[in-house]
C-alpha positions in Angstrom: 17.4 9.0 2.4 20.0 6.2 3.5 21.1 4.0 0.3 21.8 0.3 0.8 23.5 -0.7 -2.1 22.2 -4.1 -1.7 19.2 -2.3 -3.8 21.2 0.0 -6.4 20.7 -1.5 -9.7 24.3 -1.6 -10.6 24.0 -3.8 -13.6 21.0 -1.7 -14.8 23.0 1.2 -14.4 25.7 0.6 -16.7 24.7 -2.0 -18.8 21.3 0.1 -19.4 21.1 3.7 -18.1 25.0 4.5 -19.0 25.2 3.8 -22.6 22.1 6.1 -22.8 23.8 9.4 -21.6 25.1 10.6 -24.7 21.8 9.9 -26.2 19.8 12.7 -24.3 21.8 14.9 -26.3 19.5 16.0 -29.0 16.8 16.6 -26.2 19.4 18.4 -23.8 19.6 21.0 -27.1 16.3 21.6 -27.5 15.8 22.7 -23.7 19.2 24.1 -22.5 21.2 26.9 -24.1 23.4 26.0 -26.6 26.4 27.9 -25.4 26.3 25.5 -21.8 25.8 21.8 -24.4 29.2 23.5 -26.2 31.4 21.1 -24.0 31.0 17.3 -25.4 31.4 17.0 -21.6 29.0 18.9 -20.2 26.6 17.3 -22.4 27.6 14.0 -21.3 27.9 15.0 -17.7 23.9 16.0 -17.7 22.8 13.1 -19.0 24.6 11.0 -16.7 22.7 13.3 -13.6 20.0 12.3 -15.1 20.8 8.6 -15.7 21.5 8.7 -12.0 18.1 10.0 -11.2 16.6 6.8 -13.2 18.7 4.4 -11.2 17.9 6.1 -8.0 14.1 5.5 -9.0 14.9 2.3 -10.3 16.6 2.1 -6.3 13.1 2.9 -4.8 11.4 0.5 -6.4 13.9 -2.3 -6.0 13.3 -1.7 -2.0 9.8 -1.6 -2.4 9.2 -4.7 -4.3 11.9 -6.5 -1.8 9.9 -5.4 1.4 6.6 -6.3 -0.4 7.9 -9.5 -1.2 8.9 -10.2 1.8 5.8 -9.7 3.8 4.0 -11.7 1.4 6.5 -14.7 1.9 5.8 -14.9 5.5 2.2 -14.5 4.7 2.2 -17.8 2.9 4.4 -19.2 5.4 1.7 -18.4 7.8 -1.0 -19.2 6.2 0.3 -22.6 5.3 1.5 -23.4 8.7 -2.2 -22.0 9.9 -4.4 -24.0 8.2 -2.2 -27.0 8.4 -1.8 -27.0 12.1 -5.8 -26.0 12.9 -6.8 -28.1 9.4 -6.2 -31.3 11.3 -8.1 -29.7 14.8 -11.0 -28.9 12.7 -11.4 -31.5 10.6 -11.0 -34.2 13.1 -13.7 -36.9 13.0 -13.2 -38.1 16.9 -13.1 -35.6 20.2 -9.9 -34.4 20.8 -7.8 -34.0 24.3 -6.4 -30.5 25.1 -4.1 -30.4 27.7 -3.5 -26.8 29.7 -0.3 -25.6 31.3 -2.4 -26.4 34.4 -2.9 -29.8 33.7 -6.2 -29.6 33.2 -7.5 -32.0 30.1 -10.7 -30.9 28.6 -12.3 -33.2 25.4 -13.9 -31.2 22.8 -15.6 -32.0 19.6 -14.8 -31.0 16.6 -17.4 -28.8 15.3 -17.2 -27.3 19.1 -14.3 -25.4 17.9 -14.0 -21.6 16.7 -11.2 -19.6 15.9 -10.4 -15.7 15.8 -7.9 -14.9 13.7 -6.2 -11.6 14.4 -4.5 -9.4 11.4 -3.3 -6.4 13.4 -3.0 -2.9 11.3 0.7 -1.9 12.5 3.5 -3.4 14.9 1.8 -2.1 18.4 -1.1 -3.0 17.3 0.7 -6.9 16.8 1.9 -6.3 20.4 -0.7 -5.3 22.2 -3.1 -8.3 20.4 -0.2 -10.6 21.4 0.6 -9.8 25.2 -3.3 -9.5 25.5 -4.0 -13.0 24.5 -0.8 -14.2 26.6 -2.4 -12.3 29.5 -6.0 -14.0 29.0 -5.6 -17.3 27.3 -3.5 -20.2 28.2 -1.6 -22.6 26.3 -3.4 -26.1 25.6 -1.5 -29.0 23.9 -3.0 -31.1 22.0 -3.3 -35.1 23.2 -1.5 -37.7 20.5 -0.7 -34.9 18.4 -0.4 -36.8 14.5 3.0 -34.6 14.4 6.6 -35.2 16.0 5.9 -31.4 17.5 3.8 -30.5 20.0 0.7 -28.9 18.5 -0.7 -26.1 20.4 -2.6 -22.9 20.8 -3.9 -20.2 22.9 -7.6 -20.4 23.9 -10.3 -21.3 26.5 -13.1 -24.3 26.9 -16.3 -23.0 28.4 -18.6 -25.1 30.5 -20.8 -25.9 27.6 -17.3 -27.9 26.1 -17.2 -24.7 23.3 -13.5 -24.2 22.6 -12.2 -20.6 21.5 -8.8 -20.3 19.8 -7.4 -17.1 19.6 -4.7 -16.8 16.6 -2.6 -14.0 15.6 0.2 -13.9 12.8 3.8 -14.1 15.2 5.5 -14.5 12.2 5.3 -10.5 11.7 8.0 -10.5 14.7 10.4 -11.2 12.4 9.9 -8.2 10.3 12.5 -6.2 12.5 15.3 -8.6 12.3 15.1 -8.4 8.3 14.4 -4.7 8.0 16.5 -2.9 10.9 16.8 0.4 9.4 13.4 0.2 8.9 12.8 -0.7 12.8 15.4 1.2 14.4 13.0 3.8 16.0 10.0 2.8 17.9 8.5 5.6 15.0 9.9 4.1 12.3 8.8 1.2 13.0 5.0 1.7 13.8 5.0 4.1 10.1 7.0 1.6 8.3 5.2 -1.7 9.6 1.5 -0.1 8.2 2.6 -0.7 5.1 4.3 -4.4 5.3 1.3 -5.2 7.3 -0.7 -4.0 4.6 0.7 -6.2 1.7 0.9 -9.1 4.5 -2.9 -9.2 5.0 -3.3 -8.6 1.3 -1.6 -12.0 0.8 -4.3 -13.6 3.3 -6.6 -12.0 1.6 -5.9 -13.8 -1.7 -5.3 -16.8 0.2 -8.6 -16.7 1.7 -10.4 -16.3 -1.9 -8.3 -19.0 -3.5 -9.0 -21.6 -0.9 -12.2 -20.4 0.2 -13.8 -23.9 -0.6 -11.6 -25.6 2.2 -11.7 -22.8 4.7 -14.6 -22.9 7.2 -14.8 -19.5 7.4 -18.2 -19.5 10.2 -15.5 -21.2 12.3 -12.1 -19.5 11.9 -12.9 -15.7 12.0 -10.9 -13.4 10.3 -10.6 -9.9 12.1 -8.8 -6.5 11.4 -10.4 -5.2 14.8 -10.0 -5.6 18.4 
């Protein structure tokens, strides 16, 4: 296992862990033979092994709580950017003008709208959902957007004037420029992006519950599926 010292508890380790050393002493006699704890040295030199076990545990869960942390912070980024940018398509009192790459302007009402929201399992999973939607579903601006930005999204109007959106969390793209080690391999990085992807859509999750009484949930669709 690589060590990035960004993670070693340093402080912990010798304002904490250190000092404690010599303490193991009394245990140390108990369970090693006395004539190896004869040495005042040897004593100390077992309990500072040990101290460095702690703090490489302490290590571990340093790295964990940073990459959880971190998937969770772009899940509220998403989720906030998400339900600001659709909150104003959905809850729109007038028809609204979506304009495709083609040019082609389609006006759609409101409560015409639905959107599937993707929450892929692992990285290819992110990829293939992604270039899929790319493939299928163009980009459609929206008319007088209320925002200095253009506001758009993926989807398709049918001839009944139903509009689909089709959504998906890019944010997870940027998983691999914060975690490298972590997404140097194309095997590393569909192993470790189960688990970020995990805590990710466990942040959505809690999202979802907390602001379930503003989230029309029989029109934006949350899936883990295909």
């Amino acid at each position: 296992m690589s060590v990035n010292f960004k993670f070693f508890p340093f402080k912990d380790f010798i304002f904490s862990v250190v000092p404690t050393a010599a303490s193991y002493e009394g245990y140390l006699k108990d369970i090693v033979p006395l004539e190896l704890l004869s040495n005042k040295f040897v004593e100390l030199g077992v309990g500072a092994g040990l101290s460095l076990l702690l703090a490489l545990v302490f290590y571990r869960e340093n790295l964990k709580s940073y990459k959880k942390s971190l998937a969770e912070i772009l899940a509220t980024g998403y989720f906030s950017n998400f339900t600001g940018r659709l909150g104003r398509i959905l809850d729109s009192k007038k028809p609204l003008t979506f304009v495709f790459t083609d040019n082609k302007e389609c006006l759609v009402n409101p409560e015409n709208i639905e959107v599937y929201v993707k929450l892929p399992d692992s990285l290819s999973a992110l990829k293939k959902y992604s270039s899929d939607v790319k493939k299928n579903y163009p980009i459609a601006y929206l008319k007088d957007s209320p925002t200095q930005d253009p506001l758009w999204v993926r989807g398709m109007v049918d001839d009944d004037g139903k509009m689909t959106i089709y959504e998906y969390p890019r944010t997870l793209f940027a998983l691999p420029s914060y975690l490298k080690k972590d997404f140097s391999t194309q095997k590393k990085a569909e192993k470790n992006s189960i688990k970020l992807f995990a805590y990710f859509k466990a942040k959505i999750e809690g999202f979802r519950i907390e602001f379930s009484q503003d989230l029309d949930e029989e029109r934006i669709r949350f899936s883990d599926t295909p």
